[in-house]
N, C-alpha and C positions, 0 to 999 in steps of 0.2 A: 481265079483272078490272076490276072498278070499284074503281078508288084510294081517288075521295072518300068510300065505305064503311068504311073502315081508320084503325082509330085510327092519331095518329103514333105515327111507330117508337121516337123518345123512350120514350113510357110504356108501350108494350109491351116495349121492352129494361128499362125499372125495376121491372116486374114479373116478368118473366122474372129477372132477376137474385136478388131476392127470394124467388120460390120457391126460388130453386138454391140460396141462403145459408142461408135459415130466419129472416134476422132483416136489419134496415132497416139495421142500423149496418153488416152485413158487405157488404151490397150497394149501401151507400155507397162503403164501402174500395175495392171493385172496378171501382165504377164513375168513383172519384174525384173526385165529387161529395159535397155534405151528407148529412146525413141528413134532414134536411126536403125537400132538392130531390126524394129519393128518394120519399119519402110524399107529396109532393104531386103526383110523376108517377102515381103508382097510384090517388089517388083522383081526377085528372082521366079516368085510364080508368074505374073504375070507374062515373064517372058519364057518360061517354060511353056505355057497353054498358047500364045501368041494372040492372047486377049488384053483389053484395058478391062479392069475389072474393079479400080476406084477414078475418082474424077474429082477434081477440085471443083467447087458451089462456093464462089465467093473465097470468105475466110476460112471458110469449112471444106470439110468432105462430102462426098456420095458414093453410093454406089450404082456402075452401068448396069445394065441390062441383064449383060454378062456374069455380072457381078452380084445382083441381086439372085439369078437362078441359083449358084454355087453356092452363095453362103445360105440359102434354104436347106439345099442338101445336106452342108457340112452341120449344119445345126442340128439337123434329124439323127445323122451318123455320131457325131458327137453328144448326144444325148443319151445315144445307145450305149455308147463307148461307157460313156460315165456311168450311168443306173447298171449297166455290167459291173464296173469297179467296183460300188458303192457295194453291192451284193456279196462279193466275192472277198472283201472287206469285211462286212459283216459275219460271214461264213467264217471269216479266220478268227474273229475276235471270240467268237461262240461254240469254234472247235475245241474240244477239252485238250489239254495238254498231256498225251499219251506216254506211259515210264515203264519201262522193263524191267526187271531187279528179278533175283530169286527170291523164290516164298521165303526162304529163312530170313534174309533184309524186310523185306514188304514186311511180316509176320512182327519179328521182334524189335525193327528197328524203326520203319515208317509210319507202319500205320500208329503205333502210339504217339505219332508228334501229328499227326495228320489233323486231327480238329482245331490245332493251334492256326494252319496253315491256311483251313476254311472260315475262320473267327478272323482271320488279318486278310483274306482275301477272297472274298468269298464270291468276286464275280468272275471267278479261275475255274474251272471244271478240269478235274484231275481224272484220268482215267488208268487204272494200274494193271499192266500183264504180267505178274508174276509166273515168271516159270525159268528152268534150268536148261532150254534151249535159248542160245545163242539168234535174239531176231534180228534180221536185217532192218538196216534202218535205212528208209525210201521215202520219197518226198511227198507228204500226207499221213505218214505213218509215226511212229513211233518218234518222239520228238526229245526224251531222255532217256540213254540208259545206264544203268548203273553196273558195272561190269567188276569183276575179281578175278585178281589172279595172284599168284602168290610169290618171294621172293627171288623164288629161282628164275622166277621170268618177270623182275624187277623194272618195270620204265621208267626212269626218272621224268619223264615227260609228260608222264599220265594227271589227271586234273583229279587225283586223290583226294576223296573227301573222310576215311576210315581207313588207317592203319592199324591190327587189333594182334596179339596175340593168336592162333590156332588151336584149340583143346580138346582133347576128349574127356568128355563127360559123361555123369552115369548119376543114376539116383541115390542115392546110402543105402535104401533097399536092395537093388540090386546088388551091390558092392561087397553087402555085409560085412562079412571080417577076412575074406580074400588077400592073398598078398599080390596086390598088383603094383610090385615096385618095379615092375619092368614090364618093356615093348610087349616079351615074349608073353608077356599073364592072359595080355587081352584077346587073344587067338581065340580062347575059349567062350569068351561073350559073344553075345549075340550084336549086329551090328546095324545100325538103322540109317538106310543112305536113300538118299532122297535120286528118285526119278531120274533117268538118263545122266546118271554121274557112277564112277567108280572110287568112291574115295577111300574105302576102306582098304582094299589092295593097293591102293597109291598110297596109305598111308606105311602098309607093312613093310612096301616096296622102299621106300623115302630111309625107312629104320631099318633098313637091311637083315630084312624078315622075311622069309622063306615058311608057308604057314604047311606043317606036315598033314593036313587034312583039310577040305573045302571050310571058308569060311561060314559060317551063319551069319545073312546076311539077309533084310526085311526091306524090299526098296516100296516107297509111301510117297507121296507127295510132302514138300518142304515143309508146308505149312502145319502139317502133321506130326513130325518128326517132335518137334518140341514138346508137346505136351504128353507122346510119348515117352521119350525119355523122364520128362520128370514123374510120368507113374510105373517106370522100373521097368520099361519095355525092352529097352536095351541102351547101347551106347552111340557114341554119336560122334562126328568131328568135326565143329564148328566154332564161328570167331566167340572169342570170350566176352567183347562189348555187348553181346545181344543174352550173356546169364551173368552181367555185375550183381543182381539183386538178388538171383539165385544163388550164385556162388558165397554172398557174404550172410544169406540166411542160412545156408547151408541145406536149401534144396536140393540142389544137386552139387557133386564133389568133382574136381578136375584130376583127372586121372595122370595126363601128358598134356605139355604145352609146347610148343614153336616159338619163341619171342617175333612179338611185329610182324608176322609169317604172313599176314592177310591183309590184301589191298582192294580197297574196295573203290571204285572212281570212276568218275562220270566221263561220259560218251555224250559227242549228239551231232547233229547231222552237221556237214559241211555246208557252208552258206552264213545266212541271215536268220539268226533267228528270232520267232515271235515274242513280242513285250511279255507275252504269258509265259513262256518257257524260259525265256528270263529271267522271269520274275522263279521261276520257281525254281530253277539253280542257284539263284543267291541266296535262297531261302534255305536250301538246302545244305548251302558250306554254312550259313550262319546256325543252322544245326546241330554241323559238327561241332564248329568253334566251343558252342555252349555246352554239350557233353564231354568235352574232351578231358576236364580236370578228372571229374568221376570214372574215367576207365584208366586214365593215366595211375591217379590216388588207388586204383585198385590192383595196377601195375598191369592191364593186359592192353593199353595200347597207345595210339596218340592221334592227331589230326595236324595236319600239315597247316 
């Protein structure tokens, strides 16, 4: 199709419109525009095609000959146009609202608020990709993500919804009566890091630890790691907002801690975003707000 051929779509929806009223003033109303704006988009077509294509009938309008072919057509094309939109519309309102986070967020932090989320909104379809790759976020795809990083690589700009503490943890079983009042103790445990991360060496690294032999080290998917450590599998170094209730039953014991070290905050595409993804980021700081006494009062973090 050659474009440059084609009147603007302006004055072909002001004529189109005008056929379908019968008169300038109603296809004003509709189009909520003047009515001058209206008549002057149809005689700029007009003089573009170098047709009459309305006519005065008395007090009223018609449509020539000319005019009656065109606005057939535009009506068939704009009918297509529309039931496309209308389609494409509905597509979007019935696409789930797609969230990236790692399994230990998803695991200990989402999913236990999630059925509050589908009780208050339930015509939202949430779809979760927890994992510890880094997804691109592209236009159809992936519409929140939840991303961390830690102090040392600080943004003040980032749309933080969890500031927590960093800990390693360990079960009492495992721990026994061990003196692990220092960095160096923990070389000797076993150490449980979730999937395409190194965090154990980054941790040794950080404490300026140099480990005299390979570490023992069990890499598991995220979501698994927790219920490991709480049955003595090994140790672990994750935010302390996600074991408040462990830490104060004394499930599991915190070995070392980082103050505020962990930033946990939302991503999402650049643009316009859907009423539903909307809806489910406000949802989501209003989540933090509501936790925030209980990890502040247990002193491992805050929300902004």
């Amino acid at each position: 199709m050659d474009w440059l051929r084609l009147p603007p779509l302006n004055s072909l929806r002001a004529f189109a419109a005008v056929a379908d009223a019968g008169s300038y003033r109603l296809a004003a109303e509709r189009l909520n525009v003047t009515q001058a704006a209206v008549s002057q988009q149809v005689k700029a077509l007009e003089e573009r095609l170098g047709v009459v294509l309305v006519e005065r009938l008395g007090r009223g309008i018609g449509l020539t000959s000319q005019g009656t072919d065109l606005a057939h057509e535009l009506a068939i094309g704009f009918d297509i146009i529309g039931r496309g939109v209308e389609r494409l519309t509905e597509q979007a309102v019935n696409r789930p609202v797609q969230i990236t986070m790692s399994p230990a967020f998803a695991v200990e932090w989402l999913l236990p608020r999630m059925a509050e989320f589908q009780r208050d909104h339930p015509e939202i379809t949430l779809m979760l990709n927890p994992t510890s790759e880094l997804v691109e976020m592209k236009p159809g795809g992936i519409d929140v993500a939840i991303r961390y990083h830690d102090r040392r690589r600080s943004n003040p700009d980032v749309d933080a919804v969890l500031i927590t503490d960093m800990v390693v943890i360990a079960a009492p079983s495992l721990v026994g009566d061990r003196d692990l009042s220092n960095a160096e103790s923990l070389v000797d445990l076993p150490w449980l890091q979730e999937l395409g991360t190194n965090e154990a060496a980054e941790w040794f690294t950080y404490h300026g630890i140099v480990p005299e032999h390979p570490l023992t080290v069990n890499h598991m998917p995220g979501n698994l790691i927790m219920s490991a450590v709480r049955r003595g599998a090994g140790i672990t170094y994750t935010a302390r907002a996600f074991f408040v209730e462990d830490l104060a039953s004394n499930q599991v014991v915190e070995l070392f801690s980082e103050t505020q070290f962990g930033v946990y905050h939302i991503e999402t595409p650049a643009g316009h975003l859907r009423p539903e993804v909307r809806t489910f980021v406000m949802w989501l700081r209003s989540k933090a707000e509501t936790v925030s006494k209980i990890v502040a009062d247990a002193g491992g973090g805050q929300f902004p």
